[in-house]
C-alpha angles and dihedrals in degrees: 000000000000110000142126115275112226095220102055098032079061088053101044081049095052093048098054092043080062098043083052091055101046089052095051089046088055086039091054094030093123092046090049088051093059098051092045095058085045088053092051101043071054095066095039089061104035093087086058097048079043092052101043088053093051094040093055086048082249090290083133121061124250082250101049079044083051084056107043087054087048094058094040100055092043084059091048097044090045087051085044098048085042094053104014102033112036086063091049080057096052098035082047081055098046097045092050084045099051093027100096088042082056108045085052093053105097091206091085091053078074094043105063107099105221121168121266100263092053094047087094089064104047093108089060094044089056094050092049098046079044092050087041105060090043123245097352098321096308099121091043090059101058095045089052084056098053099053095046089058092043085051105055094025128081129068080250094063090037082043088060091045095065108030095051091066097042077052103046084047089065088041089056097035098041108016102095094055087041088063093039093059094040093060093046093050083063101087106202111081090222096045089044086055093053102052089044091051083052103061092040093061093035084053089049096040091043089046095045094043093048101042080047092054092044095047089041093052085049086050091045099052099042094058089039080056104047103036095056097042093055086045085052097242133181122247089007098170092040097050094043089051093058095050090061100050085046095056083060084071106065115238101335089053103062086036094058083050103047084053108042076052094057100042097037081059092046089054086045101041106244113175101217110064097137105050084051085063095049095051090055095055092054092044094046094056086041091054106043096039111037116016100038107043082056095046092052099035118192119328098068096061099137134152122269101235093044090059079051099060090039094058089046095047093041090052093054091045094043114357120224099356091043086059088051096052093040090091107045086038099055087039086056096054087049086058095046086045095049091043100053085038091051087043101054090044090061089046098054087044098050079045090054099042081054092052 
C-alpha cells in the first residue's frame, strides 16, 4: 500500500527545518555579526558593572552602574585615541610614506633574519617578497589605502559604531531576565535543567574567553612596547599595536605579527632581528602556555589543529571576523555537545536503575 510513512516524512521535514535555518543564518550573517560583537563587548564590560555595584554598596542600580562604565570607558578611549592613538596614526603615515624607498634599498634583503638551511635561497626569497608586494611596494601602498578608506568610511560602518554599544547596554540591562523567562517558558523540569546548565557554561566560557583575549591583547601590547623601545625599534607603537589586535586572532593572529615585525624591521634597518626573534619565541611560550591557560580556565580546551581549521573556515565564511568568533564558536557547540551527551547518560541511567 502506497502512503506516507510517519517516521521519514518527520525527518524530511527536520531536515529541511535545519536547511531553513542555515540559510537564514548566511542570509543575516552580517546582522548576527553585529549583534555578536555587541554580545561580547557585553562580556568584556559586565565585571566592571559588577564591580561598580558592589563598590557603591549597590546604592546605585545596575542601570545608573550601566551608565557610570559607559561614561568611563568613552573618556578613556577619547584619551586613548588623543595619546595612543594619534601616534599609531602618524607612524601608519610614515611607514606607508617611506615604505616603496625602502623596499627598493638592498640593504633589508641582509636584514631579514632566515634559519640556516634557508640562507642559499635568500636571494630567491628576496625576489619573490620584491615581486609580491609589486615594483618595490608601489602598488601595495594604494591599495592599503584604499581598505583602510573603505573600512572607516561609509553611514553603514558609522551605523555599527553606534548601534554595538546601544546593544551590548540591553544585553547587559535586560539579558539576565531575558534568559529567566526563556528557561521558564520550557515546560519539562529536565529539559528545563539542561538548557539551563547550558547557558550557564556558554556565559562562563563567552566571559572568560572574552576578559582572556582582552587582557592578553593589554599584555601583548605592553611587552611589544617596551621591548622595542628599549631595542631601539622603528614604528614601535604601531607595531605594537598590531601585535595586540592580532592576539585577538588564535594562532594565525600572533604569527602574522611576529612576521610583519620582522620584516617591517628588516625594511627600516633595525639591528636586533634576531633577538626579536628570540623574544617571540619566549613570549610566545610564556603566553600560550601560562598566562593564557589560567586566564581562560577550563571550558575552551580544543585541539590545535581544530582551532586551526576554525580560524581558516571562519576566515572563508566571514573573513576576519569570521576568523575572531571560530573559536568561541566552535568551544560553544562542545558545550552544547558535553552537556546533551552528559544529559542522556543520566537518562538512560535513571531508565536502567527503574527497570
Amino acid at each position: 500500500m502506497l502512503g506516507i510513512d510517519p517516521k521519514a516524512a518527520r525527518a524530511a521535514w527536520t531536515v529541511f527545518l535545519v536547511a531553513l535555518l542555515i540559510a537564514i543564518t548566511w542570509v543575516m550573517r552580517g546582522t548576527l555579526m553585529v549583534f555578536a560583537v555587541a554580545l561580547f563587548l557585553a562580556y568584556m564590560l559586565s565585571p566592571l558593572v559588577d564591580f561598580v555595584v558592589r563598590f557603591t554598596r549597590s546604592r546605585l542600580s545596575r542601570t545608573l552602574a550601566l551608565a557610570v562604565v559607559y561614561v568611563v570607558i568613552t573618556c578613556l578611549l577619547v584619551l586613548l585615541g588623543v595619546t595612543v592613538g594619534s601616534r599609531i596614526g602618524a607612524e601608519a603615515s610614515s611607514l606607508a610614506a617611506r615604505l616603496p624607498g625602502l623596499l627598493n634599498n638592498p640593504a633589508w634583503t641582509t636584514q631579514i633574519p632566515l634559519p640556516q638551511w634557508l640562507e642559499g635561497e635568500r636571494g630567491n626569497i628576496v625576489a619573490w617578497l620584491q615581486q609580491a608586494v609589486g615594483n618595490g611596494g608601489s602598488n601595495l601602498v594604494p591599495y592599503l589605502r584604499e581598505a583602510g578608506a573603505q573600512l572607516f568610511s561609509g553611514a553603514r560602518y558609522l551605523l555599527y559604531i553606534v548601534l554595538v554599544p546601544i546593544l551590548s547596554f540591553f544585553f547587559l540591562k535586560d539579558g539576565p531576565g531575558i534568559i529567566v523567562n526563556a528557561v521558564a517558558a520550557i515546560g519539562d523540569g529536565r529539559r528545563r535543567e539542561v538548557v539551563q546548565d547550558i547557558l550557564d557554561d556558554i556565559s562562563l566560557l563567552l566571559g572568560r574567553y572574552i576578559r582572556a583575549l582582552v587582557i592578553l591583547a593589554m599584555c601583548t601590547f605592553a611587552a611589544y612596547s617596551l621591548f622595542l623601545g628599549i631595542t631601539g625599534a622603528p614604528y614601535t607603537v604601531l607595531l605594537a599595536g598590531f601585535a595586540a589586535a592580532c592576539e585577538m586572532i588564535p594562532v594565525i593572529g600572533p604569527l602574522g605579527a611576529g612576521v610583519v615585525v620582522i620584516f617591517v624591521g628588516g625594511f627600516s634597518g633595525y639591528a636586533h632581528l634576531w633577538w626579536f626573534v628570540l623574544f617571540w619565541v619566549l613570549y610566545r611560550l610564556f603566553q600560550d602556555y601560562v598566562v593564557s591557560p589560567y586566564l581562560m580556565g577550563h571550558g575552551v580546551e580544543l585541539n590545535p589543529l581544530l582551532v586551526l581549521f576554525g580560524v581558516l573556515a571562519g576566515e572563508q565564511i566571514a573573513g576576519v571576523a569570521g576568523m575572531f568568533f571560530s573559536v568561541p564558536a566552535i568551544a560553544t557547540l562542545r558545550v552544547v555537545f558535553v552537556r546533551l551527551q552528559r544529559a542522556q547518560r543520566h537518562r538512560l541511567g535513571f531508565q536502567h536503575s527503574v527497570e
